[in-house]
N, C-alpha and C positions, 0 to 999 in steps of 0.2 A: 665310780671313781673314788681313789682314797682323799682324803680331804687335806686341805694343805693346813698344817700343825700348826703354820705362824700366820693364820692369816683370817683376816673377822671382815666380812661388809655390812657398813653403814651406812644406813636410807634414809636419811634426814634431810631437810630442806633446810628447817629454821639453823642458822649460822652459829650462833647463840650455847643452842641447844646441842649442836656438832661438837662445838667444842669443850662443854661439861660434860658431852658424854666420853669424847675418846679423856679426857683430862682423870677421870672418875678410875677407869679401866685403868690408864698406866699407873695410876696412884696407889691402886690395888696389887700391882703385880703384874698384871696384864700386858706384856711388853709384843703382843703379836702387831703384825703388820695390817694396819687400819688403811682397808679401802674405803675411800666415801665415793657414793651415790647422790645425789641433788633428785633425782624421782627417779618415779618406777620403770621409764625407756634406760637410764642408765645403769640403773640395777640389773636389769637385764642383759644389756651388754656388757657388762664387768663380767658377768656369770658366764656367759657366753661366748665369751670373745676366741674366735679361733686363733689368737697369735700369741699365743700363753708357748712357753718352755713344756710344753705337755699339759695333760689333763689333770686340772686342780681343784680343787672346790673350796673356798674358805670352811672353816669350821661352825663359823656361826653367821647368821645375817640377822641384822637389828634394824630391823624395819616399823619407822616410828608410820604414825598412823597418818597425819596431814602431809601427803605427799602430792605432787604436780603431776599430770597427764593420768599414765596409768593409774588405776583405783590398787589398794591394798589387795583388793581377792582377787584382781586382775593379775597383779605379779604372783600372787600364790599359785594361782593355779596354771598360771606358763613354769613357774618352779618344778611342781608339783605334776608336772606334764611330759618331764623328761628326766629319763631312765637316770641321768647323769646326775642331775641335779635335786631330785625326788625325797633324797631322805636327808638332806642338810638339814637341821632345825634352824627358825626362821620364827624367832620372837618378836610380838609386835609392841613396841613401846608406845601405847599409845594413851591419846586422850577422846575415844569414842564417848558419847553419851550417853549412847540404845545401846542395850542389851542385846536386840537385834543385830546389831554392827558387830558385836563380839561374836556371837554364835556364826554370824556369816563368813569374818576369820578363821575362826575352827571349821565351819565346813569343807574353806578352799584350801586347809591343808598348815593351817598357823599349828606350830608346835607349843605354841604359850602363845598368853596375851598379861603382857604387866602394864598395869593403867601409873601413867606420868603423875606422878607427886608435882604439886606447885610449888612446894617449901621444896629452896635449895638443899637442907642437910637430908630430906626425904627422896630428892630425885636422885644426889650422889649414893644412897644406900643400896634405891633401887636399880642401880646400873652395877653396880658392884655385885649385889647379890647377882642378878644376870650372867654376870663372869664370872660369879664362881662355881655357880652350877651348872650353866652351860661350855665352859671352858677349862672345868677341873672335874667336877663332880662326874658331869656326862658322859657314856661310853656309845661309841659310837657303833655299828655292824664294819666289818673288816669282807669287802667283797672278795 
């Protein structure tokens, strides 16, 4: 399915952190239509929902890494499981510790993993950068 041009989901929990991140993006230029997600059953049905205007897919999903119920490779790999939904890039903003945890990302299908700066003027750069290459740079396959 072709991807919807104005449109990003965001998998955040921390409230905080939701709102530096969409604040970062619009500041940039970024003016696409930001879904949030609160965890990964939500993410899920955002993505899935059969009562959409037709079949859409946001352009990007930013899926920070401490989320509630589902695990990070849990949503990956239900993404990553359906024809529809298979080749969205789905960057992880996270703050994993192992090594482990990153490589288990990339296995279930993470497109990137950008690890969370603690410094404020570090985390707005790194959310920017994210939209600019995932949202300007990136060219996507045209089914």
């Amino acid at each position: 399915m072709v991807p919807d041009s104005s449109r990003l989901l965001l998998v955040e929990k921390n409230s905080d952190d939701e709102i530096l991140i969409v604040d970062a993006l619009r500041n940039a230029g970024f003016a696409e239509a930001i879904d949030i997600a609160r965890d990964g059953a939500e993410a899920l049905e955002n993505l899935f929902a059969s009562d959409r205007d037709g079949p859409s897919n946001p352009r990007l999903v930013l899926l920070g890494s401490a989320i509630d119920g589902l695990s990070v490779t849990e949503v990956l790999i239900r993404i990553r499981e359906h024809k529809r939904t298979r080749l969205i890039p789905v960057v992880i903003f996270g703050s994993f510790l192992e090594a482990c945890e990153i490589r288990n990302c990339y296995l279930a299908g993470a497109s990137s993993y950008v690890g969370r700066p603690a410094e404020f003027d570090q985390f707005v750069k790194a959310v920017q950068a994210i939209g600019a290459y995932w949202l300007t740079l990136n060219k996507m396959p045209v089914d």
